[in-house]
C-alpha positions in Angstrom: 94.5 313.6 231.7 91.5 311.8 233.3 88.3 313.5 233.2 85.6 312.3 235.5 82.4 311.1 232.9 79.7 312.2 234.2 76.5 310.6 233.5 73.3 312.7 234.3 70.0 310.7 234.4 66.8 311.8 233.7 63.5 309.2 233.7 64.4 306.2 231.3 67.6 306.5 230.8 71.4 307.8 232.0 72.9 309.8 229.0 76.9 311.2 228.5 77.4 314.7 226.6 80.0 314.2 223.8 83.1 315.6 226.4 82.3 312.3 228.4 82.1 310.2 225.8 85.3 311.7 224.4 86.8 310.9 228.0 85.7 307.1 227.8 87.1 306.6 224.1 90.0 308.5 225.3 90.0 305.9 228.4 89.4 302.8 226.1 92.2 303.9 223.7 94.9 304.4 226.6 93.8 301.0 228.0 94.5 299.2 224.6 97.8 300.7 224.5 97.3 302.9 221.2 95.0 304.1 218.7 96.2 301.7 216.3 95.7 299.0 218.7 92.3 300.3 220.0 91.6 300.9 216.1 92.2 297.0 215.1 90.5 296.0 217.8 87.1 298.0 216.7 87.8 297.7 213.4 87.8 301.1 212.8 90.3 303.3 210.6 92.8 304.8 212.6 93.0 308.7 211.1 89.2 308.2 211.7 89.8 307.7 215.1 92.4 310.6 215.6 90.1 312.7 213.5 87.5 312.2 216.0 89.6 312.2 219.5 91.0 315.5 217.5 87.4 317.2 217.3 88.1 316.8 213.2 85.1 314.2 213.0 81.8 314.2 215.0 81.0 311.3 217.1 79.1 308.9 214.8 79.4 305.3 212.8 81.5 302.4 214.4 82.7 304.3 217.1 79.1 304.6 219.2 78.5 300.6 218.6 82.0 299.9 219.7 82.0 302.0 223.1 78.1 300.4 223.4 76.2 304.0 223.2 73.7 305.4 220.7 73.0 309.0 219.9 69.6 310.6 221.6 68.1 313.8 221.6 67.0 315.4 225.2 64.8 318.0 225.4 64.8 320.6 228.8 60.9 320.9 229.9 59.5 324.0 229.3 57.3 323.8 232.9 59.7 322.1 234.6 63.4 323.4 233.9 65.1 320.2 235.4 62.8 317.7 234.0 64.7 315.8 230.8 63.6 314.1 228.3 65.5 311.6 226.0 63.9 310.9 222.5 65.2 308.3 220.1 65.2 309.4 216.3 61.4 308.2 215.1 60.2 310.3 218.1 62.5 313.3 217.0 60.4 312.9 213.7 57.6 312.4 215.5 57.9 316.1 217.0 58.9 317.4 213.6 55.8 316.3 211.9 53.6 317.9 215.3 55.0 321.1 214.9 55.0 320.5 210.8 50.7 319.7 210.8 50.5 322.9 213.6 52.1 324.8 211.3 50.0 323.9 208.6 52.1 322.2 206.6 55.6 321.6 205.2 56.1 325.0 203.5 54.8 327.1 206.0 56.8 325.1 208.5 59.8 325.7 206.4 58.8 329.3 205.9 58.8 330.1 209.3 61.8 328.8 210.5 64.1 329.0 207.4 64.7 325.9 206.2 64.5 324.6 202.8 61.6 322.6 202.1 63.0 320.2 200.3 65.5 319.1 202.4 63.1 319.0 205.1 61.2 316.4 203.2 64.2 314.3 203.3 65.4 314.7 206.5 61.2 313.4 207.3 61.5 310.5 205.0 65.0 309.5 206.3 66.8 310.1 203.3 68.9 312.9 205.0 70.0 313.1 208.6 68.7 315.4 211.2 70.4 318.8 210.6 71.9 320.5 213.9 69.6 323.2 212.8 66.4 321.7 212.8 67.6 320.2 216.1 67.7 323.6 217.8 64.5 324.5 215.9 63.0 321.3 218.3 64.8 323.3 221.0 66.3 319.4 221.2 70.0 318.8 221.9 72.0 315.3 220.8 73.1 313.0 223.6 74.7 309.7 223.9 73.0 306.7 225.7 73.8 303.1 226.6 71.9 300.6 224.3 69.5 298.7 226.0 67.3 297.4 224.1 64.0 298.5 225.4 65.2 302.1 224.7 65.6 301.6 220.6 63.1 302.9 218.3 
């Protein structure tokens, strides 16, 4: 059953791909004993957590806090193809409205890439979350890091 985590690091920071953070809440459950025991101890809803350890649910909410991770974006560099780096969410926006003003603006932004601009205005004024496809428009991909502090946005 046990699956090595692997943690690749790039400049700031080591990040974990959602397998290997699937390994350590699979590791963290078995060493509590059971989900329900691992789930009263987080204070997390059980089916929630089987949901998630099932690949029902995506890995967000209590569980990040309660393994001490965070979700982050990484970005491959264009020039060099084995330089990575890790963006926190105001940065990913921060890159969304770049390529939104070089584009001219919000519809033609939209236009181009196929998005509805309405929702785009949402996701921008963090009324919405980050879509997976607006991700891959940023050619960015999500991550999970450790939460220092000096790494929050």
């Amino acid at each position: 059953m046990g699956r090595d985590i692997q943690t690749r690091s790039c400049g700031l920071a080591n990040f974990l791909e959602q397998e290997d953070v699937l390994a350590l809440l699979r590791k963290r459950v078995e060493k509590a004993g059971s989900q329900l025991a691992w789930s009263k101890k987080t204070g997390m809803c059980r089916p929630n957590l089987n949901n998630i350890l099932n690949g029902r649910r995506p890995l967000r909410g209590v569980i990040l806090p309660s393994l001490g991770l965070r979700v982050a974006y990484v970005r491959n560099s264009q020039s060099k193809p084995s330089a990575v780096r890790v963006f926190c969410d105001a940065e990913v926006l921060g890159l969304l409205r770049e390529e939104i003003n070089n584009a001219g603006g919000q519809v033609a932004w939209a236009k181009k890439n196929g998005f509805n601009r309405p929702q785009l205005n949402l996701m921008l004024n963090r009324r919405r979350p980050l879509t997976d496809s607006i991700l891959a428009a940023l050619q960015l991909r999500v991550v999970y890091v450790r939460s220092p502090q000096h790494l929050l946005c």
